[in-house]
N, C-alpha and C positions, 0 to 999 in steps of 0.2 A: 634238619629243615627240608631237605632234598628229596627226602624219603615221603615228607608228609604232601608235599606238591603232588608227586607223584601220587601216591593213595586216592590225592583230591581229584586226578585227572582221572583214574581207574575208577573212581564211583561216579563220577559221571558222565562217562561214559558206559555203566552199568544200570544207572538211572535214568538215562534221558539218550533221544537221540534226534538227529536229523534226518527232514523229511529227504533231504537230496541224497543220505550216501545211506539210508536204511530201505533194506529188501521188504520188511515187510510192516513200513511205516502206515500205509490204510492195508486195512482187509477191504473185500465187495462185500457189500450187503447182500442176504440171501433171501432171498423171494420165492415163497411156498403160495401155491394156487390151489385153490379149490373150486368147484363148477358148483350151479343151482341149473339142474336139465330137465325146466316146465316148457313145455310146447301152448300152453295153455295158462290164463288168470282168470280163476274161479270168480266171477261176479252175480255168483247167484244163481246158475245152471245147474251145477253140480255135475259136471258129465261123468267124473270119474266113481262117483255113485254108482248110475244110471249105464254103467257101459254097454254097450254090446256090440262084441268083437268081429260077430258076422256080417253086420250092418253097415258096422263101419272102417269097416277094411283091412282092420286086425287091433290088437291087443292094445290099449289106453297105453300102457308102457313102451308099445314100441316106436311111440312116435316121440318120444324126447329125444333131441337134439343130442348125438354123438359126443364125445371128445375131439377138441382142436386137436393138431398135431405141433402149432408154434403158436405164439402171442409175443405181440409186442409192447413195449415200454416206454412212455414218452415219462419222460420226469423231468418237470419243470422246474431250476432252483429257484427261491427266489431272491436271497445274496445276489445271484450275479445277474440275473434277470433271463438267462440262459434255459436252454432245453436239450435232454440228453435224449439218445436213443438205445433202447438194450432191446437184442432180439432173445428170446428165452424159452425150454422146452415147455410142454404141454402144464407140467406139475411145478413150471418156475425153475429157478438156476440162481444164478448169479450176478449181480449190477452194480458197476465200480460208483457207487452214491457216496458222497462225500461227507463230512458233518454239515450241516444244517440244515432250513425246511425245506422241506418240496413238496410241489404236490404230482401224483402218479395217476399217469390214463395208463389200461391198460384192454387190449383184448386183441382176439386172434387173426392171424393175418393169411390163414391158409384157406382164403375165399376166392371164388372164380366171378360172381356176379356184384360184389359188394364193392363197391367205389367210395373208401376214405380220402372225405376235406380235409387235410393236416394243413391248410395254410393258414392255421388261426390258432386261439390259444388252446391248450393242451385243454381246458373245461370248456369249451364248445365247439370242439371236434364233433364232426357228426358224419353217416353213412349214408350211401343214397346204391343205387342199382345200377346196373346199365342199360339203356335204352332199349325197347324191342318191337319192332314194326310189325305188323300182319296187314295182310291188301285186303282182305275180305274184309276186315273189322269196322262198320259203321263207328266211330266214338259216343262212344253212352255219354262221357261228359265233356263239351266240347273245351279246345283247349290244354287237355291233360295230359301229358305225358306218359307214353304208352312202355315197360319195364319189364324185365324179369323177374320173376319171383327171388327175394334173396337168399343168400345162403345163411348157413348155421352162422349167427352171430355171439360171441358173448364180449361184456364189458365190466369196468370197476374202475372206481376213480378214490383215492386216498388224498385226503387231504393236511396239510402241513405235517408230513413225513421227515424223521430224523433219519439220516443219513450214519454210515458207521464214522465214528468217532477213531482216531489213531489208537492202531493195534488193537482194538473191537469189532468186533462184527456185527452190525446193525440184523436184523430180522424182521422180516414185512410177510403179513399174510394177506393175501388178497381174497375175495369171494368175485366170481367170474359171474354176472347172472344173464341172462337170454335179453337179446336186445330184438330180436323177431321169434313170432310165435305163428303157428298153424290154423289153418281153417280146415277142416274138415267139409266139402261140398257135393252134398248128393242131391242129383237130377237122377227124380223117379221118373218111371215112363210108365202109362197104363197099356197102352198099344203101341206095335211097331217098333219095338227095339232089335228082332232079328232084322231089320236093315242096313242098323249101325254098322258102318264099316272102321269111321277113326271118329275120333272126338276133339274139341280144345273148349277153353271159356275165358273168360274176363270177370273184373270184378272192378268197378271203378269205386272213385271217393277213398279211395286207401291212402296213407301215411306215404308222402315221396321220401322221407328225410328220417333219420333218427337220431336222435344225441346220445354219442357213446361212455357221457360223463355219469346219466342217470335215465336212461331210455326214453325219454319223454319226446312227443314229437311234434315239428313245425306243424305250419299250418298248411303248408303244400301238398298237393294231393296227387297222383297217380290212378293211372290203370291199369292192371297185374293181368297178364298173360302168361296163360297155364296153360297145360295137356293134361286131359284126361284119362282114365282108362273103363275100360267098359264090360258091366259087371250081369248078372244074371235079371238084376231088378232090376237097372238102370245106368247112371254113368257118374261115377266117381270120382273128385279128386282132391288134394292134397294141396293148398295154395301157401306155401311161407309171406310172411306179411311183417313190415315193421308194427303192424296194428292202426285205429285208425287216427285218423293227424290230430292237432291240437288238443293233444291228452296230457297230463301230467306222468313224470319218471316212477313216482309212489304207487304203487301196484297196486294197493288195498286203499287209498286214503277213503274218508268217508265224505260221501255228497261227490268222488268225482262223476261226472257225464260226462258223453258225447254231445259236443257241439252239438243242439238240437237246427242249426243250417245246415247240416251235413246230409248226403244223400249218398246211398249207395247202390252201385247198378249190377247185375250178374247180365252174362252174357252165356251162350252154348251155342259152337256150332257143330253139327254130323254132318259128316260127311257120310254119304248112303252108297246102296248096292249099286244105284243107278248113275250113279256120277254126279249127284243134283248133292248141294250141302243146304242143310234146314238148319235156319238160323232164328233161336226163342232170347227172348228176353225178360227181364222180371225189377220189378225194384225190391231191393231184401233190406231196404234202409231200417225194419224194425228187429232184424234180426243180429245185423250187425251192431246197431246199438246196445244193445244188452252183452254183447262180446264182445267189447272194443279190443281185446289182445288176445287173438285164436278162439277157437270154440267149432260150432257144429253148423252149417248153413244146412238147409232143406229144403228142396223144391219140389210138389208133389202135383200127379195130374196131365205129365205130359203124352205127345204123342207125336209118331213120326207118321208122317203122311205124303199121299202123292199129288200131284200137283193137279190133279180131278179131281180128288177127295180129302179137302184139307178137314180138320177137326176143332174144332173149339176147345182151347188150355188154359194154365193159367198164363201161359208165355205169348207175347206176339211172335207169330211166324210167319217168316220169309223163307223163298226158296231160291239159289242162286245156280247157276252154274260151278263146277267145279274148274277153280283155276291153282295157283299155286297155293301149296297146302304148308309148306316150309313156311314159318318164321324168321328174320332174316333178326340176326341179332347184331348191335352198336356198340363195339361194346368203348371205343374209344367218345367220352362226354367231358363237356364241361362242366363243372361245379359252377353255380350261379352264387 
């Protein structure tokens, strides 16, 4: 009888064990990442057709958005009502996730201009910029809060995720996709650009906010302050953008539009040989509609002039003194 007690304590102890005295009672779940690297959402442009590389500042492909270096992991249980944190490398790792659901925000945290809300739930987490002032800059919309163009964004949200199961190891694939996208912005000039000395611009009516559960964005709006650089035609630049507010997360859905209240403002200023900065303005509100997430601006017709011979553009021109040329950036904001 002593012998079979015994057998009964050795098989179960070979069957079954416990969570306290067993080394390797959970596994992590392992988490494999993959990226979607558009700078751009085709609404009918077509630009990657139509490219041209000299135009516009170089190659269709080499403006997709890099690889992060880190991303992060909030996973929400909902058993305990709790939220976990896992920091993880670019291609995913490993996250001690339990048995049962959760749901997973997930994207990268190795930004310098992008300012994460985590004081709310893990599905309305959203991104915003940090502040950035210029003295010369009349506000094209009054009110607005004035930003830096953000950095490379991406996001993914899974929803009720099983966690590993004792002595299994769960496996989660995530898809990473771009939560800001590019504008491409050429200021042609017909005369007067051997005066240009530096360049910068704006672009108002832009997206303040983005939701990193499914990129869709509030209704608050910004003004995006940029630098340019200055090209053989004209003055070129590169503006990252949540895209414009009040859009849906669904990248292709059909029938979405821009808010038709929306209005958006471009801005240019030159700074010239003479010390004088010529300040154009335009409204591009038809052009931005048709690209509400990245795409191609263009402004044709301008002209640098002296302050005896100004020229008629399509821009209103001002001419000011040159004072501070630096942008003074904020970077410490409150989330409203």
């Amino acid at each position: 009888m002593e012998k079979y007690i015994i057998l009964t304590i050795v098989l179960f102890f070979l069957t079954a064990c416990r969570e306290d005295i067993c080394y390797d009672h959970f596994k992590n779940t392992k988490v494999a990442i993959a990226y979607e690297q558009e700078w751009e959402r085709d609404y009918g442009m077509n630009h990657s057709a139509n490219w041209n590389a000299e135009t516009h500042g170089g190659e269709y492909d080499s403006l997709r958005p890099g690889l992060p270096e880190t991303v992060s992991m909030h996973a929400f249980v909902k058993e305990t009502g709790t939220t976990h944190l896992f920091f993880l490398d670019s291609d995913g790792g490993e996250a001690g996730l339990r048995s049962g659901k959760c749901d997973i925000l997930l994207y990268n945290n190795d930004t310098e201009y992008v300012v994460i809300d985590d004081n709310t739930s893990v599905a309305e987490m959203t991104a915003t910029t940090t502040t950035r002032s210029r003295s010369t800059l009349t506000p094209l919309h009054i009110g607005e809060r004035t930003v830096s163009p953000p950095d490379v964004l991406y996001g993914a949200y899974l929803s009720d995720m099983e966690g590993s199961e004792p002595h299994q190891a769960a496996t989660l694939t995530a898809v990473l996709r771009p939560l800001v996208y590019t504008y491409i912005i050429r200021y042609e000039f017909d005369e007067g650009l051997e005066f240009a000395r530096l360049a910068r611009g704006a672009i108002a009516g832009m997206a303040e906010k983005v939701r990193l559960k499914d990129g869709s964005t509030g209704s608050e709006t910004a003004t995006i302050l940029f630098d340019c650089e200055l090209q053989s035609w004209g003055i070129l630049a590169k503006v990252t953008t949540f895209g414009v507010p009040s859009f849906p997360g669904e990248h292709y859905r059909d029938g979405s539009v821009v808010n038709p209240e929306l209005d958006f403002k471009l801005n240019l200023e030159v700074l010239c040989a003479n010390g004088k900065i010529q300040t154009f303005e335009q409204d591009v509100t038809v052009q931005v509609r048709k690209q509400p997430r990245g795409g191609v601006i263009v402004v044709r017709g301008l002209y640098l002039v002296d302050e005896d011979n100004q020229v008629e553009s399509g821009f209103d021109v001002s001419i000011d003194d040159w004072g501070e040329w630096t942008d003074v950036e904020l970077p410490d904001i409150e989330i409203g």
